[in-house]
C-alpha positions in Angstrom: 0.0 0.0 0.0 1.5 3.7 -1.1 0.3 6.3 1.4 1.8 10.0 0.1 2.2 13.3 1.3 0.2 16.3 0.0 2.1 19.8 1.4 -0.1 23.0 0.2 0.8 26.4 1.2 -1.8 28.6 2.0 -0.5 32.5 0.4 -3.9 33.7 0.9 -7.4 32.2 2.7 -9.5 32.9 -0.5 -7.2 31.2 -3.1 -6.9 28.1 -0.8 -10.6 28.3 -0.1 -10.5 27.6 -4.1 -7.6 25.3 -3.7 -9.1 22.8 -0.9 -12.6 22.4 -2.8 -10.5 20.9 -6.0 -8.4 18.7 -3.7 -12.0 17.7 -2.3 -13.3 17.4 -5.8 -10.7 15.1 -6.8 -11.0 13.3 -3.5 -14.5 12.5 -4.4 -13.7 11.5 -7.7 -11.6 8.9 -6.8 -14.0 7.7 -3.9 -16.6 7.4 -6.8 -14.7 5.0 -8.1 -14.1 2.7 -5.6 -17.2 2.8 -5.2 -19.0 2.0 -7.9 -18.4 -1.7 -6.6 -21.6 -0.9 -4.1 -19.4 -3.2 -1.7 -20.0 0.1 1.1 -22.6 1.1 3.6 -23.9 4.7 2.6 -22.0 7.3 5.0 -24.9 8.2 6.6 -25.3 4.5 7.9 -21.9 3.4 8.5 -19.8 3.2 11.7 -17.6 6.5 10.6 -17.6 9.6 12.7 -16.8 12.6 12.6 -13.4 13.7 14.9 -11.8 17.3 14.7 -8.7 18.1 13.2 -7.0 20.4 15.7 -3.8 23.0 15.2 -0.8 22.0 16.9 0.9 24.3 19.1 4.1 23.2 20.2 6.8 25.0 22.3 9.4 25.7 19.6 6.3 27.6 18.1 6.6 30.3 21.4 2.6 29.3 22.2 1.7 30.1 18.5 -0.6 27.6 16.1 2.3 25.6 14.2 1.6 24.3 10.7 1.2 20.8 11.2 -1.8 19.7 13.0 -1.9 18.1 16.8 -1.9 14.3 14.9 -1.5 14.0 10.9 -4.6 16.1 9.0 -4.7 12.7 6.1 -7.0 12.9 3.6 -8.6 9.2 3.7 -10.4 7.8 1.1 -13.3 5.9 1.8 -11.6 3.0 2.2 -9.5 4.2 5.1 -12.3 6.1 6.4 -13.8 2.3 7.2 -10.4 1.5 8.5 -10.3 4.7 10.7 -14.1 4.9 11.3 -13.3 8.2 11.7 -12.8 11.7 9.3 -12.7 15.5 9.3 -15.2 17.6 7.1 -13.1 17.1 4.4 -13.1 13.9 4.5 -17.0 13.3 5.0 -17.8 15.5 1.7 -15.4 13.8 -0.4 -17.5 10.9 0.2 -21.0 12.0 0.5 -20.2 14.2 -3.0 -19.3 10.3 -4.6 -22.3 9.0 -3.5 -24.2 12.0 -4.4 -22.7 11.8 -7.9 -23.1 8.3 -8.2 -26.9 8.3 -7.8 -27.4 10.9 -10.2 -26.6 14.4 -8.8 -23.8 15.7 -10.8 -24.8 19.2 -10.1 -23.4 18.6 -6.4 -20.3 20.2 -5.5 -17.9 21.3 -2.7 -18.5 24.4 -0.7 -15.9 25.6 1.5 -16.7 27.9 4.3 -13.9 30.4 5.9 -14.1 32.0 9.5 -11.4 34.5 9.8 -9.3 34.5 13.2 -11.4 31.6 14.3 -8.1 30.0 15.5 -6.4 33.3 16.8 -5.0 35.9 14.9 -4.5 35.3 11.8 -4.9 32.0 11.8 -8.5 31.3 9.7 -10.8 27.9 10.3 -12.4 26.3 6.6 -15.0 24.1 7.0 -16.2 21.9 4.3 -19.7 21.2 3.1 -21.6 19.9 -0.1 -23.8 22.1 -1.4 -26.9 19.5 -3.3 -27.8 20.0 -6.9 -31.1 21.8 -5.9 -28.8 24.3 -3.6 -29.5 22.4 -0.6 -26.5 22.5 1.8 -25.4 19.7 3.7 -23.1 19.5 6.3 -21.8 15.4 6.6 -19.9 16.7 10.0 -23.1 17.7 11.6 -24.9 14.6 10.6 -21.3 12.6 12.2 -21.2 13.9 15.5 -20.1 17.6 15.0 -21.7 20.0 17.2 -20.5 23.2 16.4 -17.8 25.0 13.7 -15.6 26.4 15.7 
């Protein structure tokens, strides 16, 4: 099994805003994929969770949000999310948008929501959602456990 590494570098929150929802896309693409076998549970009634992706702060960082997150932010597929059982909102769109896509709705996409300083200053949260073909938006982390955004 080949597990890589994907490094982006965020210049500025609205180009990575842009950024994340193609890495998302393609995410979703390849869960379509796999599938297409029909051998999985639908998201909504599967063991997987939701679990939060936190910021590390470590003490070479004087108290200040690092760059890499308190344990590694992967992007899992959905075969590692039923290994994991568990996924950030990333992860949870990428497969709902497969399944959405795969029963017809290609008009679904990715819709990636940015609160500014939501981590301190000047460090910004993203959350990611799905926003339905008929412009319904739907939040796969709520329906997994999370409680709140922020």
């Amino acid at each position: 099994m080949y597990v890589g590494v994907m490094h982006l570098v965020i210049e500025d929150p609205e180009a990575f805003r842009e950024d994340l929802a193609d890495v998302v896309r393609a995410l979703a693409s390849i869960n379509a994929r796999k599938m297409q076998s029909g051998r999985f549970a639908p998201l909504y009634g599967s063991h997987i969770r939701w679990v939060r992706t936190r910021p590390y702060v470590a003490s070479e960082c004087n108290g200040d949000i690092c760059h890499a997150p308190e344990r590694a932010d992967l992007w899992q597929d959905r075969i590692a999310l039923e290994e994991s059982g568990e996924g950030d909102c990333k992860d949870l769109v990428a497969v709902r948008l497969a399944e959405l896509w795969l029963a017809g709705d290609l008009d679904a996409d990715v819709e990636v929501i940015l609160f500014p300083d939501a981590l301190g200053k000047n460090y910004d949260l993203y959350h990611v959602v799905l926003r339905r073909g008929d412009g319904v938006v739907e939040d796969p982390s709520r329906e997994l456990g999370m409680e709140s955004v922020a």
